[in-house]
MISE-655936 format. One record per atom (N, C-alpha, C): residue in three letters; atom name; x, y negated, z; residue number from 1. Coordinates in pm, whole numbers, padded with zeros to 5 digits. Each point is the difference from the previous one (the first is absolute). Layout:
BEGIN
rest:atom:c1:c2:c3:nr
ALA:CA:X:Y:Z:NUM
...
END
This chain:
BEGIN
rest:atom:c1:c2:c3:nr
UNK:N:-05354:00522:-15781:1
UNK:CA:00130:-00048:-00046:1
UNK:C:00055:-00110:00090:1
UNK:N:-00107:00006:00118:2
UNK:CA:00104:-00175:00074:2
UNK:C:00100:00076:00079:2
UNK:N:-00042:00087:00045:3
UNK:CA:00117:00077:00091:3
UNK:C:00127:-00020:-00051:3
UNK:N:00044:00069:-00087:4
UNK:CA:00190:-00044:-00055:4
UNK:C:-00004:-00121:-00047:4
UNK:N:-00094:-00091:00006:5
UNK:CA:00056:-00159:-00028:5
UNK:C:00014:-00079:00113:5
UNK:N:-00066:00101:00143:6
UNK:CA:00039:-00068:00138:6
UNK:C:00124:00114:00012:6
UNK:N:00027:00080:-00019:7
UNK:CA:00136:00045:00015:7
UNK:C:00121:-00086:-00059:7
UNK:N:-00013:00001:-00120:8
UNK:CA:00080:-00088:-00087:8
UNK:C:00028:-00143:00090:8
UNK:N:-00086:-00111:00023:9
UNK:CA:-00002:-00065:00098:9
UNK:C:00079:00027:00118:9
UNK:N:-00022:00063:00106:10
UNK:CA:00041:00035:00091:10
UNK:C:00203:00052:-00007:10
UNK:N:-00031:00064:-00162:11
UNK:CA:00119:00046:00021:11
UNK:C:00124:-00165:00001:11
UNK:N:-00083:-00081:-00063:12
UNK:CA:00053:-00128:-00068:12
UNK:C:00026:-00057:00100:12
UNK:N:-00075:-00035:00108:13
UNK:CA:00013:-00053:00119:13
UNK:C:00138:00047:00083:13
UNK:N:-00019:00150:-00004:14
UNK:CA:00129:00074:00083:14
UNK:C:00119:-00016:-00100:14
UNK:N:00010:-00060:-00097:15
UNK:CA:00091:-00005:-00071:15
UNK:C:00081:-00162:00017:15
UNK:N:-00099:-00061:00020:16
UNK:CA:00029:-00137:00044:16
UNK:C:00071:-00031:00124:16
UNK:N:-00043:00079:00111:17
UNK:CA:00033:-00016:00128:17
UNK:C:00087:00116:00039:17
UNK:N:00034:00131:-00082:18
UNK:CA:00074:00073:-00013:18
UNK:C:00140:00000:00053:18
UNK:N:00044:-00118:-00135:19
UNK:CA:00158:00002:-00033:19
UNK:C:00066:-00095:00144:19
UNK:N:00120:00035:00044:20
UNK:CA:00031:-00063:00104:20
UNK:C:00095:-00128:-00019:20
UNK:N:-00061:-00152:00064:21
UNK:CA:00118:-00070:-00046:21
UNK:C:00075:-00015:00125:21
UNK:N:00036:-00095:-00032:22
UNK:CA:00138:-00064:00155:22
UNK:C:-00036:-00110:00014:22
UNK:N:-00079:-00102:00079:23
UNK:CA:00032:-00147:00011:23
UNK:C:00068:-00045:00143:23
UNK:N:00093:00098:00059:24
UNK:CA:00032:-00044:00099:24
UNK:C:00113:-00105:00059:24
UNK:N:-00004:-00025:-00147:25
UNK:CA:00099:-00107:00001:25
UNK:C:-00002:-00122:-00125:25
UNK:N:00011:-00072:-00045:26
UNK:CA:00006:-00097:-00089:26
UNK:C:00112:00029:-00133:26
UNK:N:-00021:00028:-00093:27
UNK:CA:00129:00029:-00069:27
UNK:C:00053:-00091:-00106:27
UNK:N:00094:-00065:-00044:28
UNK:CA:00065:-00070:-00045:28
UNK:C:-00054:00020:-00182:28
UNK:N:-00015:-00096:-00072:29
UNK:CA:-00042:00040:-00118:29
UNK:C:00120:00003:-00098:29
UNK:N:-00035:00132:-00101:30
UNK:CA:00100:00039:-00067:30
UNK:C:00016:-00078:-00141:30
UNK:N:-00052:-00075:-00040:31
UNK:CA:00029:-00056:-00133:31
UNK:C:00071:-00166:00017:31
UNK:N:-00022:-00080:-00103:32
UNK:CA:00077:-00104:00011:32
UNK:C:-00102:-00122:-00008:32
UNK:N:-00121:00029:-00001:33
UNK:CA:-00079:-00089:00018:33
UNK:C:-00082:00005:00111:33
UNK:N:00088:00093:00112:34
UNK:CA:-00032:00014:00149:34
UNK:C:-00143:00024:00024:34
UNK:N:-00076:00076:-00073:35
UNK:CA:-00148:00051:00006:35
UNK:C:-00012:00079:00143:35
UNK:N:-00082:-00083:00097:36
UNK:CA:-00010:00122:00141:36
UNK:C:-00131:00001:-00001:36
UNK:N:-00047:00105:00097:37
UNK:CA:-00103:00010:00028:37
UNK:C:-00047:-00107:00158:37
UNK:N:-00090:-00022:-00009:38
UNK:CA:-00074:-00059:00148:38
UNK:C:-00005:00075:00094:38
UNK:N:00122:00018:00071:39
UNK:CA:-00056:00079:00084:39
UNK:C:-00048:-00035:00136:39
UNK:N:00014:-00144:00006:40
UNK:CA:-00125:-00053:00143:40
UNK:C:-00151:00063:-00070:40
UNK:N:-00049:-00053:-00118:41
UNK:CA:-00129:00058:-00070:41
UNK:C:-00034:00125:00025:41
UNK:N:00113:00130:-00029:42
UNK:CA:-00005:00115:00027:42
UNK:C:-00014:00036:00125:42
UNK:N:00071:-00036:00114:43
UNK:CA:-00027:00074:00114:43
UNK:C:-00049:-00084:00076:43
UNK:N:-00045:-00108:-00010:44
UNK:CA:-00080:-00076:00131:44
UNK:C:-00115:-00106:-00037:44
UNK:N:-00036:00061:-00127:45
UNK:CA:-00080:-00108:-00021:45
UNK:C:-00133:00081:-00096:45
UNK:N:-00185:00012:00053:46
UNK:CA:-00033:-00121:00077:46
UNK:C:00035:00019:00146:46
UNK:N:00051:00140:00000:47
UNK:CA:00091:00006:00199:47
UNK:C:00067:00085:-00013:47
UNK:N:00128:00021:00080:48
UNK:CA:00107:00065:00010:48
UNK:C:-00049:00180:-00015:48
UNK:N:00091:00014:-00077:49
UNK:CA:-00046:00112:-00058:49
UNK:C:00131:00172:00054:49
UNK:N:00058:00062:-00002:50
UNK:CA:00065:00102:00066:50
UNK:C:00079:-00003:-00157:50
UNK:N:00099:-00028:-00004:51
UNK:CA:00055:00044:-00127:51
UNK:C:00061:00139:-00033:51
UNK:N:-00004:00061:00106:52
UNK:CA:00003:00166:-00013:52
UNK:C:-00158:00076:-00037:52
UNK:N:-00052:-00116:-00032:53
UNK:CA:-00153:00061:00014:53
UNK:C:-00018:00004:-00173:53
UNK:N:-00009:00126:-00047:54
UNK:CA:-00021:-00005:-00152:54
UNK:C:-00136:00018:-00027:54
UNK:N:-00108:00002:00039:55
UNK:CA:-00117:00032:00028:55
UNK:C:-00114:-00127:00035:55
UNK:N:00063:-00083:00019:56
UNK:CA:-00086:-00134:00020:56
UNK:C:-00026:-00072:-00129:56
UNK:N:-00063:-00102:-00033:57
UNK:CA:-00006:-00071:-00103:57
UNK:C:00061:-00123:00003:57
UNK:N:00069:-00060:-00115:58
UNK:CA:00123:-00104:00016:58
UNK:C:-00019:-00099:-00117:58
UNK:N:00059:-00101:00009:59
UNK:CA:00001:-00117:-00087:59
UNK:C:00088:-00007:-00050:59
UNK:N:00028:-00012:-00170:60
UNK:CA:00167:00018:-00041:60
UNK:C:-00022:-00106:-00094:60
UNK:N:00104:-00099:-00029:61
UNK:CA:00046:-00099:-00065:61
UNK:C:00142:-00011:00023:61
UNK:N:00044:-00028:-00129:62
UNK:CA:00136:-00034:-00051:62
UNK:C:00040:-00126:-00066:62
UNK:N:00123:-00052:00117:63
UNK:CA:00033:-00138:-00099:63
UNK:C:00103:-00058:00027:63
UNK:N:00053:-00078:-00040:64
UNK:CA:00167:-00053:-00029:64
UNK:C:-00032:-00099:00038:64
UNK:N:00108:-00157:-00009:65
UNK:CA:00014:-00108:-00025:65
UNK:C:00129:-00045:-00045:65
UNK:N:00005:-00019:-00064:66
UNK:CA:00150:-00041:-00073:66
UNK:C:00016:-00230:-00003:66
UNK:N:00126:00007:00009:67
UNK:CA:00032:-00170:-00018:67
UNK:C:00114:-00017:-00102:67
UNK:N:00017:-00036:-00051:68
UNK:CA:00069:-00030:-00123:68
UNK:C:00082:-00175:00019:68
UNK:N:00123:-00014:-00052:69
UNK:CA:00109:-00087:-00007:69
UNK:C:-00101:-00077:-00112:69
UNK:N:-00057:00029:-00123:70
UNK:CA:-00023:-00057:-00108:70
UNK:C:-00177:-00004:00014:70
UNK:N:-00053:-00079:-00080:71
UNK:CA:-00145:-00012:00031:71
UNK:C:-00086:00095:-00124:71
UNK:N:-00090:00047:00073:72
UNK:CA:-00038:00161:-00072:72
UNK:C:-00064:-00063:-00124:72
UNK:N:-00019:-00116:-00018:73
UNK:CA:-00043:-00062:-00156:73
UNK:C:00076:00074:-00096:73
UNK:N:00115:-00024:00024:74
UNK:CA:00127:00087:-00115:74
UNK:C:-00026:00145:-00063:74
UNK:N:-00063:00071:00076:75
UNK:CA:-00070:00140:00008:75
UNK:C:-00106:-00014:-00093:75
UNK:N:00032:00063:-00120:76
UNK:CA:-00154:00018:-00100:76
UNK:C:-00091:00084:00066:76
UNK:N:-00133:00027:-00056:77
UNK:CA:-00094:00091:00027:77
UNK:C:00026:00119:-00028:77
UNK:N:00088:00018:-00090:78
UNK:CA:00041:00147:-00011:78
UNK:C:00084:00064:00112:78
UNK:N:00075:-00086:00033:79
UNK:CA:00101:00020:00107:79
UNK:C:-00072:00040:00139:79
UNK:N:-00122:-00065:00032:80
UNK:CA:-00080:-00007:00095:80
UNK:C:-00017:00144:-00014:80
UNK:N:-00102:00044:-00106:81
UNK:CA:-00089:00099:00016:81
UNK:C:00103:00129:00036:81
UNK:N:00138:-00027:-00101:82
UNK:CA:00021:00132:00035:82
UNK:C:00081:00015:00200:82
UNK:N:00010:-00124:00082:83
UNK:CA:00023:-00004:00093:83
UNK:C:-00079:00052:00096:83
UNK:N:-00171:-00009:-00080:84
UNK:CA:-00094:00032:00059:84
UNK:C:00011:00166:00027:84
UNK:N:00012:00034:-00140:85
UNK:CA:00003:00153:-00047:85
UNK:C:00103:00108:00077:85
UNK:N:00134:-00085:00010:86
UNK:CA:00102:00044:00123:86
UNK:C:-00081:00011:00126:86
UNK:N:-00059:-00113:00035:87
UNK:CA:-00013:00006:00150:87
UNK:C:-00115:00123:00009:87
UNK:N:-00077:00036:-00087:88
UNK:CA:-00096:00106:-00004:88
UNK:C:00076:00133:-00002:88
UNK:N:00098:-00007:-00065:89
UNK:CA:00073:00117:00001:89
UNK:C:00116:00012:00169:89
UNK:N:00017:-00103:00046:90
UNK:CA:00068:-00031:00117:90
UNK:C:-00100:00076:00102:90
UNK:N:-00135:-00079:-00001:91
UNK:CA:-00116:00065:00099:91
UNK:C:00008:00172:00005:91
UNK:N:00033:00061:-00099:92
UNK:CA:-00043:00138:-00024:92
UNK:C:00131:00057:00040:92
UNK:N:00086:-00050:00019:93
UNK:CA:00121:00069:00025:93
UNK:C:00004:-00029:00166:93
UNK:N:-00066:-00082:00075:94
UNK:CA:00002:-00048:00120:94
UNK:C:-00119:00101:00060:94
UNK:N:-00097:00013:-00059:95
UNK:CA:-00050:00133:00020:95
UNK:C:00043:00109:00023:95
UNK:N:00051:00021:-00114:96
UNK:CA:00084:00131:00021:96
UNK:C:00110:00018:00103:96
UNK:N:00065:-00102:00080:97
UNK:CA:00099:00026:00060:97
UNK:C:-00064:-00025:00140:97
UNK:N:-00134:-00035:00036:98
UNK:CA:-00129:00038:00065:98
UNK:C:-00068:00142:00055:98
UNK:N:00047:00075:-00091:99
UNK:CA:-00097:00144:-00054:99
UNK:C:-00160:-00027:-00016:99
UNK:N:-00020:-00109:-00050:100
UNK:CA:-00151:-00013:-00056:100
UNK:C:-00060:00015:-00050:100
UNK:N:-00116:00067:-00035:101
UNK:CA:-00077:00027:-00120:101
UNK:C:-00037:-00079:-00085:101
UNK:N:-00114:00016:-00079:102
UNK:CA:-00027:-00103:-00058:102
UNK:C:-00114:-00008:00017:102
UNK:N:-00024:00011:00115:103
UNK:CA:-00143:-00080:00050:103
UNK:C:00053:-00136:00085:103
UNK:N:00130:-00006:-00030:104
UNK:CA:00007:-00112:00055:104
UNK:C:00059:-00126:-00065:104
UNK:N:00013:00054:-00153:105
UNK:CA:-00016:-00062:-00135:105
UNK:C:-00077:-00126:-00026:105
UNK:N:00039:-00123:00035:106
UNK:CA:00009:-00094:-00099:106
UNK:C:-00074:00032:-00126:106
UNK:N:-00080:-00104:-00037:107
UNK:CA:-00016:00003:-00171:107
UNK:C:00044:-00155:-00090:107
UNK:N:00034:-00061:00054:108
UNK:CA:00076:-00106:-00050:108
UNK:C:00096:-00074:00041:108
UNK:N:00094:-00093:-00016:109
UNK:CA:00103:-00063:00008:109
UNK:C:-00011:-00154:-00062:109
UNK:N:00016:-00114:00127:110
UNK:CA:-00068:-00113:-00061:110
UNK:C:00151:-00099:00042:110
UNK:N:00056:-00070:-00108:111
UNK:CA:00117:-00083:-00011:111
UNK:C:-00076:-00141:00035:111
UNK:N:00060:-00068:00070:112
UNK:CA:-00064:-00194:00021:112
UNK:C:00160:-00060:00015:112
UNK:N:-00009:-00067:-00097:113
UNK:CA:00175:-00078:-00022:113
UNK:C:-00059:-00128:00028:113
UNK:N:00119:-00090:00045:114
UNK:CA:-00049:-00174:00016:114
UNK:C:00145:-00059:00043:114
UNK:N:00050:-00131:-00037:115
UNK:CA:00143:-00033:00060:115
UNK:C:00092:00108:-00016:115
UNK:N:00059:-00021:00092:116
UNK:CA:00122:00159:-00029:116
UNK:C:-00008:00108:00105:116
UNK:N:-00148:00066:-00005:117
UNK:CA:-00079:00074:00061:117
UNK:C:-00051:00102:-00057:117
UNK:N:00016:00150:00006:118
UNK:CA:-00117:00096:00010:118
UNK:C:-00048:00093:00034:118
UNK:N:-00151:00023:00049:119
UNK:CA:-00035:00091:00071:119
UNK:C:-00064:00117:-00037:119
UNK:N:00030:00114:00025:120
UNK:CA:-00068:00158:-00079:120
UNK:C:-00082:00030:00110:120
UNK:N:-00109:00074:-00037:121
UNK:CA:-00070:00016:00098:121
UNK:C:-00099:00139:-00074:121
UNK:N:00003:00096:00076:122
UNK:CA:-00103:00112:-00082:122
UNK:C:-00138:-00005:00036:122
UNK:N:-00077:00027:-00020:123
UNK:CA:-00167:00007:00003:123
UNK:C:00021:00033:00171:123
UNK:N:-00108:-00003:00138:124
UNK:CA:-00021:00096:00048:124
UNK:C:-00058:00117:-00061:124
UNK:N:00026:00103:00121:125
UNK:CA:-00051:00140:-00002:125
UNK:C:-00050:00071:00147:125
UNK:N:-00140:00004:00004:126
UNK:CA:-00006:00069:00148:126
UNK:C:-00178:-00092:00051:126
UNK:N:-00038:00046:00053:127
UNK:CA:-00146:-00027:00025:127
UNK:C:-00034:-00101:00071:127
UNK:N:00098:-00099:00035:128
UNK:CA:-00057:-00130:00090:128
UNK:C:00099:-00086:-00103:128
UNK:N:-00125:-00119:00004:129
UNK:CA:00075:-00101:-00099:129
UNK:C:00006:-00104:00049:129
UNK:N:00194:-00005:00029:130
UNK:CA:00070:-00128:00097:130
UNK:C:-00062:-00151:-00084:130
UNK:N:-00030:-00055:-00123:131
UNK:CA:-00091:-00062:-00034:131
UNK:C:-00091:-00107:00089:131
UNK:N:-00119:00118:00018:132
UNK:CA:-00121:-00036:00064:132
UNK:C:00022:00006:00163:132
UNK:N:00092:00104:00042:133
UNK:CA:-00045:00075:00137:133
UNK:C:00148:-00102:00084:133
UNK:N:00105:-00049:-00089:134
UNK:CA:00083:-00076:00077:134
UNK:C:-00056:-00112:-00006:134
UNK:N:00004:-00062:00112:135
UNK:CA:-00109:-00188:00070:135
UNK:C:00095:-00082:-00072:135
UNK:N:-00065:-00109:-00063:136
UNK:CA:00081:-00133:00012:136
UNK:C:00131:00013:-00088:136
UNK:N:-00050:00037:-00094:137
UNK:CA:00124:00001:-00110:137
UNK:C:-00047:-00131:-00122:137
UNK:N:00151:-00073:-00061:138
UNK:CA:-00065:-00089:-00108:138
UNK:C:-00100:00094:-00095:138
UNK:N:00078:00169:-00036:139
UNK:CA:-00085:00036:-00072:139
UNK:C:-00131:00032:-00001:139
UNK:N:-00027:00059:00126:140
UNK:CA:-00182:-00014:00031:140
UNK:C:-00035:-00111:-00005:140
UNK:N:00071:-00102:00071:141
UNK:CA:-00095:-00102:-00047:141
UNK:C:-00033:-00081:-00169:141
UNK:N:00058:00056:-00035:142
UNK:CA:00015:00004:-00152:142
UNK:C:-00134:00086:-00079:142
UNK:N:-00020:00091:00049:143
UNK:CA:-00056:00093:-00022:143
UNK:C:-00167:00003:00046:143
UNK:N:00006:-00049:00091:144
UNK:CA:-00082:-00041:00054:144
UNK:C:-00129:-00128:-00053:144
UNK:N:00107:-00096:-00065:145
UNK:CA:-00027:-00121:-00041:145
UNK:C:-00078:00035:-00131:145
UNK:N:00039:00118:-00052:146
UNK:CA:-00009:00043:-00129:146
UNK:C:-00133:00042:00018:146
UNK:N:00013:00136:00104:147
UNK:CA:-00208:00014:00058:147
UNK:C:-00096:-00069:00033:147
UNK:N:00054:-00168:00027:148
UNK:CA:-00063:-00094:-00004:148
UNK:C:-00058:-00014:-00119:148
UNK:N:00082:-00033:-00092:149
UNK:CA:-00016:-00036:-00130:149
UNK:C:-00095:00090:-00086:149
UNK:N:00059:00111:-00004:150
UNK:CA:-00119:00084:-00057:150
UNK:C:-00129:00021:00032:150
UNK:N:-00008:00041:00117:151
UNK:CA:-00117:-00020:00052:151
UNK:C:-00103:-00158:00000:151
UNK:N:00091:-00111:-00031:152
UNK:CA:-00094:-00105:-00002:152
UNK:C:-00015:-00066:-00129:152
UNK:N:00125:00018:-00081:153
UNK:CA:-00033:-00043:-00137:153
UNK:C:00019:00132:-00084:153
UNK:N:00001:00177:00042:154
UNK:CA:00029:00071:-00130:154
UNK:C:-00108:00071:00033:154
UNK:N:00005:00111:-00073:155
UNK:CA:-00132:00122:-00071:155
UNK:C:-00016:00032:00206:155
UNK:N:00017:-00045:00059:156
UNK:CA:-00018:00009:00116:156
UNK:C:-00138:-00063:00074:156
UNK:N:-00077:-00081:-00086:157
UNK:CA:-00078:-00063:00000:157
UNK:C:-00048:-00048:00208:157
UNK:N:00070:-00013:00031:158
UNK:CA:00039:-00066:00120:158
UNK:C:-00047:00115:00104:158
UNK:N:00002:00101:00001:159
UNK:CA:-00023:00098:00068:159
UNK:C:00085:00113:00028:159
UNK:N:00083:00032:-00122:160
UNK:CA:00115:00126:-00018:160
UNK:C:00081:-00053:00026:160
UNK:N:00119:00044:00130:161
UNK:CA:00176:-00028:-00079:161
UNK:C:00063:00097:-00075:161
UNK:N:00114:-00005:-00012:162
UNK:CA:00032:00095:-00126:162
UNK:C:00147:-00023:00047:162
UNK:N:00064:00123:00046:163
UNK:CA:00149:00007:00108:163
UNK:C:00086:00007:-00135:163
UNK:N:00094:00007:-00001:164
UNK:CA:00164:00043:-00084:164
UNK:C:-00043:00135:-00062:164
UNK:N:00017:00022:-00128:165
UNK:CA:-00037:00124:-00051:165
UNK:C:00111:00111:00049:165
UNK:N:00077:-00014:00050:166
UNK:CA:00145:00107:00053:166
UNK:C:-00054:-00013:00169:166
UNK:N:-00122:-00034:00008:167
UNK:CA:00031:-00045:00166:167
UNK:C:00101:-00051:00066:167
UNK:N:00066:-00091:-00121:168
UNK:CA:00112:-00091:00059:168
UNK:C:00139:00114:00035:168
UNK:N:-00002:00126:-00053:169
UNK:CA:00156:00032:00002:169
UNK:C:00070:00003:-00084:169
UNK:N:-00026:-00081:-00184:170
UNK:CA:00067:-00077:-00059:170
UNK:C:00144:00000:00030:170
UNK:N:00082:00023:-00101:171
UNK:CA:00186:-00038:00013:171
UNK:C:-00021:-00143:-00015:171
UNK:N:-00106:-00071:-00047:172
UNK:CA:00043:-00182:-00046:172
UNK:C:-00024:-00065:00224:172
UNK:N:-00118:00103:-00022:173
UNK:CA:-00044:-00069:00203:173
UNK:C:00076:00038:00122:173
UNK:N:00119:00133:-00058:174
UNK:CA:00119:00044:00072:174
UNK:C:00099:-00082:00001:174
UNK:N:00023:-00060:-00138:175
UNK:CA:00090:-00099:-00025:175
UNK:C:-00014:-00120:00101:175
UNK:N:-00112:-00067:-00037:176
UNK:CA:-00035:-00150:00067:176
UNK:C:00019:00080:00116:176
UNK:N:-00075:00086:00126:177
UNK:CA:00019:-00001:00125:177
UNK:C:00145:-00036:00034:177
UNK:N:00080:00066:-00030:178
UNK:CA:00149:-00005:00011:178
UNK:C:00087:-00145:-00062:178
UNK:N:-00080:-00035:-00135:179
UNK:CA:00057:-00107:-00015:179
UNK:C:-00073:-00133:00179:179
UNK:N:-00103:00053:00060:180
UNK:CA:-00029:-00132:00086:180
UNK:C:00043:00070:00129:180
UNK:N:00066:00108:00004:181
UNK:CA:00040:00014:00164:181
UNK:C:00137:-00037:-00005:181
UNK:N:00078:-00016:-00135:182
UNK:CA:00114:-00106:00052:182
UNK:C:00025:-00165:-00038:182
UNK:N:-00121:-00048:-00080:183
UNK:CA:-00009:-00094:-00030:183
UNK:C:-00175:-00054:00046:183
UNK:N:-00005:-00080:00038:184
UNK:CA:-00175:-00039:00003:184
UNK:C:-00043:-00147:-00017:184
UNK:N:00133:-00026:-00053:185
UNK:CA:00022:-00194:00006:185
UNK:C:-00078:-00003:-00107:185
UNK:N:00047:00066:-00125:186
UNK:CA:-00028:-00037:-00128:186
UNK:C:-00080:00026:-00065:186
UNK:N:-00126:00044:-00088:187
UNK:CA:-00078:00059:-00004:187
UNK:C:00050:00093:-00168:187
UNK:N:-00002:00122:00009:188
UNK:CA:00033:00079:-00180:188
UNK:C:-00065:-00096:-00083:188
UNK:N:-00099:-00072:00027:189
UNK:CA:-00087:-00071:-00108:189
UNK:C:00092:-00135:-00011:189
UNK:N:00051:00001:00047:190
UNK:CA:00136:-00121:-00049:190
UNK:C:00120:00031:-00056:190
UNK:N:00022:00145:00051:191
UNK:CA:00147:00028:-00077:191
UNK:C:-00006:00047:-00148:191
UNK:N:-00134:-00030:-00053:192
UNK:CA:00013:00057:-00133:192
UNK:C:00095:00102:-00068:192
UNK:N:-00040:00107:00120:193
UNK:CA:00068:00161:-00033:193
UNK:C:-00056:00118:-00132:193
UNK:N:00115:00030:-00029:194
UNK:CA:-00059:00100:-00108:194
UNK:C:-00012:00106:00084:194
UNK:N:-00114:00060:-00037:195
UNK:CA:-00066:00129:00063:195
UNK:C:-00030:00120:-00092:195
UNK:N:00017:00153:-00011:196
UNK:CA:-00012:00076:-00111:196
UNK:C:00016:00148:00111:196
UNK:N:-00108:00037:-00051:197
UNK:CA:-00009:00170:00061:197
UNK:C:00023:00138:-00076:197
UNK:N:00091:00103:00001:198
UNK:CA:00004:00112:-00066:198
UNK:C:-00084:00091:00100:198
UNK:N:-00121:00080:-00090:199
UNK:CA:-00084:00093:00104:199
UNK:C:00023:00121:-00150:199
UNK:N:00012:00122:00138:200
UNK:CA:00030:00133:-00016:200
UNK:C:-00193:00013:-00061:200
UNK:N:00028:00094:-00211:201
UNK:CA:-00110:00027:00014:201
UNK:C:00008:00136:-00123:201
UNK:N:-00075:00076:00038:202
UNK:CA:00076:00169:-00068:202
UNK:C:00134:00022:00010:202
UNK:N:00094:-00031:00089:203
UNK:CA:00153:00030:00071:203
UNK:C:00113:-00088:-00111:203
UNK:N:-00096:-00086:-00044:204
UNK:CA:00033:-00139:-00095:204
UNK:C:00018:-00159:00079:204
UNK:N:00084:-00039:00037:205
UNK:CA:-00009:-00153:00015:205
UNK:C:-00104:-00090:-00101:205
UNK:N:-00056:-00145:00032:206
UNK:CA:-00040:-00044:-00093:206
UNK:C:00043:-00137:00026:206
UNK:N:00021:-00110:-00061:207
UNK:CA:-00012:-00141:00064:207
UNK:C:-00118:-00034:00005:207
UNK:N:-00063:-00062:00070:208
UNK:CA:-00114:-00060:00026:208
UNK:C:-00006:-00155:00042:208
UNK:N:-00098:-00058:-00044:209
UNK:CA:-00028:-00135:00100:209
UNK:C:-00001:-00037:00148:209
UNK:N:-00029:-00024:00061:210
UNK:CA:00003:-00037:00158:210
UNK:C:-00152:-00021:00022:210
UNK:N:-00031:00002:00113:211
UNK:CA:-00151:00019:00024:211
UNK:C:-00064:-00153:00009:211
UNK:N:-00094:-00010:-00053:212
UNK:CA:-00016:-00152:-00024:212
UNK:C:-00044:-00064:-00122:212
UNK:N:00000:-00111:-00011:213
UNK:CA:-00021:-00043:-00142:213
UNK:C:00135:-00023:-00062:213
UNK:N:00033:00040:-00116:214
UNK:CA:00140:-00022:-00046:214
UNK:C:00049:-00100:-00011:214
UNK:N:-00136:-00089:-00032:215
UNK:CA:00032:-00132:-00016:215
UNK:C:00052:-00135:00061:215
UNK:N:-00044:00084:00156:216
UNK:CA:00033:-00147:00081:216
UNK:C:00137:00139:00054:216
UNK:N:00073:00021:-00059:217
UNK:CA:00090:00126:00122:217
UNK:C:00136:-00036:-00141:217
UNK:N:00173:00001:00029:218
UNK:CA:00059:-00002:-00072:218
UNK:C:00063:00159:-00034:218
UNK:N:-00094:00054:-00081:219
UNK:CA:00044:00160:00019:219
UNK:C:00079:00016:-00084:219
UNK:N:00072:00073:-00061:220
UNK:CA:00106:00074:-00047:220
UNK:C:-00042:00002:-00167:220
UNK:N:00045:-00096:-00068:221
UNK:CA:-00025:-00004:-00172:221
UNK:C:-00064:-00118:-00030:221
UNK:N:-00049:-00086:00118:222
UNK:CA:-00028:-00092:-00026:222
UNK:C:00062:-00114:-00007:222
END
């Protein structure tokens, strides 16, 4: 019986790499909360990639930044989430005008508001995780600090580290990257930002917490 479950497989694979998209150009995003895709991420990164090439493997993340006249305090949590929920629905329509499958599907959508600021950012998707494998980011080193920690004061008993359970492609660690490549003065841990993630689960949105302890994080209901 393994035979048609490596067929099945196989067929899954050709189904993935099948469908033909277009990235030969950058395309303008269609909704109003300006959801695009990355497409430096997509075609040149961890190296320049052939964007006529549908057959290679690629990195996909989606994300906005919006600035606001009024300070996003004014904005309840309800207001947030369902901004979140748009921009998830924004991602999928930016796909589509892509020709992408959905292997190149996102599974969450992570909102970080602060001042009159906010940033959407979707999970990565794709087998190298900009995270760990991009040098010298606040967030690795963040992350990093954390494998310290575990490993010297947690169930790590000074021998294990213990990496990002998403391998760091997280919508909350998409967010921060982007929130520090145009800001790096300030640190998120000062702007006391609300943070709140919608992840795709049985073709259901859910709200969720942010990755972390809830407690030291200003997430969404709190």
């Amino acid at each position: 019986m393994l035979a048609p479950n490596i067929s099945l497989l196989l067929l899954g694979i050709a189904c993935a790499f099948g469908k033909a998209y277009d990235l030969t150009k950058p395309l303008k995003p269609k909704g109003p909360l300006g959801v695009t895709l990355d497409y430096s991420l997509a075609t040149a990164w961890p190296e320049p990639r052939d964007p006529k090439d549908n057959k290679v493997f690629r990195n996909w993340v989606w994300t906005s930044h919006l600035q606001f006249k009024n300070p996003v305090s004014e904005i309840t949590d309800g207001q947030l989430w369902k901004i979140a929920r748009d921009a998830w629905d924004e991602a999928q329509i930016d796909r589509d005008q892509y020709g992408l499958s959905d292997y190149s599907k996102p599974s969450a959508m992570t909102i970080l508001a602060w001042g009159n600021e906010i940033i959407l950012a979707s999970s990565q998707k794709g087998r190298s995780s900009f995270t760990y494998e991009y040098k010298n980011t606040p967030v690795r080193e963040t992350l990093e600090l954390c494998q310290i920690v575990w490993r010297e004061d947690g169930p790590g008993d000074g021998k294990t580290d213990k990496k990002h359970r998403t391998e760091g492609k997280c919508g909350e660690l998409m967010a921060a990257h982007l929130y520090y490549s145009e800001d790096a003065t300030i640190t998120l841990a000062e702007r006391n930002a609300r943070v709140g993630t919608v992840v795709e689960k049985r073709k259901n949105l859910e709200n969720t917490d942010p990755c972390g302890d809830p407690k030291n994080q200003g997430h969404l209901g709190l």
